[in-house]
N, C-alpha and C positions, 0 to 999 in steps of 0.2 A: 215264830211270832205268836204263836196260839200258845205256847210252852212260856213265853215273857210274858205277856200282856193279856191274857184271857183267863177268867181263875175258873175252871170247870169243877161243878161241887159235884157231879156224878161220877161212883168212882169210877166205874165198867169205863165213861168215855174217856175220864182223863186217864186211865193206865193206857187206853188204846192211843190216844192223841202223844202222851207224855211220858210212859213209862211210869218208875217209880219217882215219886218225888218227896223232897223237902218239906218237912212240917213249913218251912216260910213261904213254899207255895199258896198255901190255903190263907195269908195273913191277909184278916180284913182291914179297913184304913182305922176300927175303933183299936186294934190289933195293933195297930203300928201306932196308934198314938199314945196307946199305955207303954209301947217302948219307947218311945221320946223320950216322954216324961217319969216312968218309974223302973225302965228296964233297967238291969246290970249290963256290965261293961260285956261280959261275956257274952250274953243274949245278944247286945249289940253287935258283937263280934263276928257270932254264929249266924246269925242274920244277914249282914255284909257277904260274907260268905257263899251261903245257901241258898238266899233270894233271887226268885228274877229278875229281869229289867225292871217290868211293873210295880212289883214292890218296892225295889232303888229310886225309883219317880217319886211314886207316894213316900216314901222318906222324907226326899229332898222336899216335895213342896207342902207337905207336913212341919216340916222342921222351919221351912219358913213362916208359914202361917201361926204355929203355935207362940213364940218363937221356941228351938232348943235353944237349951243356956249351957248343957255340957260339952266343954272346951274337946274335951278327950272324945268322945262320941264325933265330934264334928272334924278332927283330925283323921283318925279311923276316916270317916265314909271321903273326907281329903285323898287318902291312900288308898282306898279302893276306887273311887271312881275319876280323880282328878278334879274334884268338885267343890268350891268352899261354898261350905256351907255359911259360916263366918259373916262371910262378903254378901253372898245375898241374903242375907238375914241384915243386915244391915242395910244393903240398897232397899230392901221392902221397909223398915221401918224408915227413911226417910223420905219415901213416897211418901207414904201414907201421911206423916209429918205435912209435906208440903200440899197433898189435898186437904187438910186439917186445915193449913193456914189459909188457903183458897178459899174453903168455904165460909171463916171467920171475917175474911175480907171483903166478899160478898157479901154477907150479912149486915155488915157497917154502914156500906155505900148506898145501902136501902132507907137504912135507919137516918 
C-alpha cells in the first residue's frame, strides 16, 4: 500500500520502503494532467504500464474532471484497468448538466 498510494520524495526512505522504482512513481497530479492533455500515446502507454495504483486513480479521476477527449488513450487505460473511462466522463458530464438545470430552476421559481 505505501508502494501504491504514498509518493515518498526522500530517496534513502523510498529505496528502503520501495526498492527501485519507475519515473511514474514520483508523477504529480500537474504530472498527470500534462499527460492527459499533451502526452504521446507512448508516454501514455509507458505510464499504464509503470504506474502505481495511486497514479491509475489520479488518471482516472483526472481524466474525468478535465474531461480527456483522446478516444485511444481512454481504450488503453480500458485494457489495462477494465475501466471506461468513456462512460464516466460522460455520467460526470450529465450530472453536472442536470445540477446546471436545478440550479436554473431554482432561480426562476424566486424570480
Amino acid at each position: 500500500m505505501i508502494r501504491d498510494y504514498l509518493l515518498l520524495q526522500d530517496m534513502d526512505v523510498r529505496e528502503e520502503f520501495c526498492g527501485n522504482t519507475e519515473p511514474e512513481y514520483n508523477m504529480t497530479a500537474a504530472d498527470v494532467q500534462e499527460l492527459i492533455l499533451h502526452g504521446s500515446m507512448d508516454e501514455w502507454l509507458d505510464c499504464l504500464d509503470f504506474a502505481p495504483e495511486g497514479v491509475l486513480d489520479l488518471i482516472k479521476q483526472l481524466s474525468i474532471e478535465l474531461p480527456l477527449t483522446d478516444t485511444r488513450k481512454m481504450d488503453a487505460y480500458k485494457k489495462k484497468t477494465g475501466t471506461d473511462l468513456g462512460k464516466l466522463i460522460q455520467i460526470h458530464a450529465e450530472e453536472i448538466a442536470e445540477e446546471e438545470a436545478a440550479k436554473q430552476e431554482a432561480k426562476e421559481r424566486r424570480t
